[in-house]
N, C-alpha and C positions, 0 to 999 in steps of 0.2 A: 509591495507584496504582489500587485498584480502585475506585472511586469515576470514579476521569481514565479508564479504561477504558468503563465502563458508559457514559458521558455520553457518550466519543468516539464512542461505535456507537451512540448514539442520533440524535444530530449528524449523522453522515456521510451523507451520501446517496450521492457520486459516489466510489469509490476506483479509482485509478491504479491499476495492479499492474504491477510494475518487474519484471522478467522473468517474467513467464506464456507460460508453454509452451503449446502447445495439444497433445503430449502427455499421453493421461488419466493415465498413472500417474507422476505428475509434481506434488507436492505441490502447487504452484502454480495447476496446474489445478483441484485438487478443493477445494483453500480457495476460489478464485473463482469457480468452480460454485454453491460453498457461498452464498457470499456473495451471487451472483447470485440464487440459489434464494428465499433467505429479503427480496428486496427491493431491495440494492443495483444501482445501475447500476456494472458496473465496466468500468474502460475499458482493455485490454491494452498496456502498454511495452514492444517487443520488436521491435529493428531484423531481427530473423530472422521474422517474422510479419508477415501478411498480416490475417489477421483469428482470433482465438481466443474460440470461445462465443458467436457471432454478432457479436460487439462487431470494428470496425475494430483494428486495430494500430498505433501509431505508435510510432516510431522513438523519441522522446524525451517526457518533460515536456512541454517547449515547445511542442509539434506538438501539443499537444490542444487542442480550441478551445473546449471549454466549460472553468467552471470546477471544478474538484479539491477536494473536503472534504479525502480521505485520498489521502497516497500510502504504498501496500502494499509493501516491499522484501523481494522474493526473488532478492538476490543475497549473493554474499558481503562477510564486513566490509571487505574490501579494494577493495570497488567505491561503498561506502557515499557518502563525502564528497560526490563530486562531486554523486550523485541530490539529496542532502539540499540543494545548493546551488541545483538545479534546482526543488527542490520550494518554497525560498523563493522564488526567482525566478516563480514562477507564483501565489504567491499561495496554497498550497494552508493549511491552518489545521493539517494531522497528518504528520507522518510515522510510520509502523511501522515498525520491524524483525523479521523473523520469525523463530522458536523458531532459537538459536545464532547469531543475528547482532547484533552487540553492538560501538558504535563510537562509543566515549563523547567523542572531540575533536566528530564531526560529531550527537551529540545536544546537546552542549553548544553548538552554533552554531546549529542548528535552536532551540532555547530563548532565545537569547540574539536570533534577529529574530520571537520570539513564537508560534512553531509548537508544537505538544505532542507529547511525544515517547513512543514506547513501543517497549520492545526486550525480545529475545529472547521474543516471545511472540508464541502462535500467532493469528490471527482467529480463524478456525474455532472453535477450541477454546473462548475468551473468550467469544465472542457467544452460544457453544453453551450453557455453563454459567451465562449470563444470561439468556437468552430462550430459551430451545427447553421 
């Protein structure tokens, strides 16, 4: 796993973030802050947004027009499948799940059309303890 880790956040350039708040104290915000800070372009998911961290807002996966390395999931495991199905459907190479969110049918389907999967685990944290 930490090997598939290390290599995913070397890879990635573009990451999705599937409900980023533009709320700062809002865990989703400060991981994508984080993530922004050190390099990543990330592109905010959240039909409640307009625009969060300078970056546009789009409503879905789909609605992004460039192409997705990472899609970042900060929603709960019960909203999981469908993103994961979206996140195939785009073509994106990763799906995450972040720290407690864990949704082993839609990791198993994300795997099985060739995506790499990582769950219950933080960015932030990962990237931190590899590069910082």
């Amino acid at each position: 796993m930490d090997d598939l880790i290390g290599d995913l956040l070397k890879r990635s350039k573009v990451v999705a973030v599937v409900g980023l708040s533009s709320k700062p104290h809002r865990p989703s915000h400060g991981v994508a802050r984080y993530l922004q800070s050190v390099g990543y372009r990330i592109i905010p998911v959240n039909p409640n947004e307009k625009e969060v961290l300078g970056e546009k807002s789009y409503a879905r996966l789909e609605d992004i027009p460039v192409h997705v390395d990472m899609v970042d999931i900060f929603r709960r495991a019960e909203f999981v499948a469908p993103i994961v199905e979206s996140a195939i459907a785009i073509g994106a190479s990763a799906v995450w799940m972040q720290e407690g969110v864990v949704h082993e049918e839609a990791a198993a389907r994300a795997r099985s059309a060739g995506l790499e999967v990582v769950m219950d685990r933080c960015t932030l944290k990962e990237h931190a303890a590899r590069f910082s």
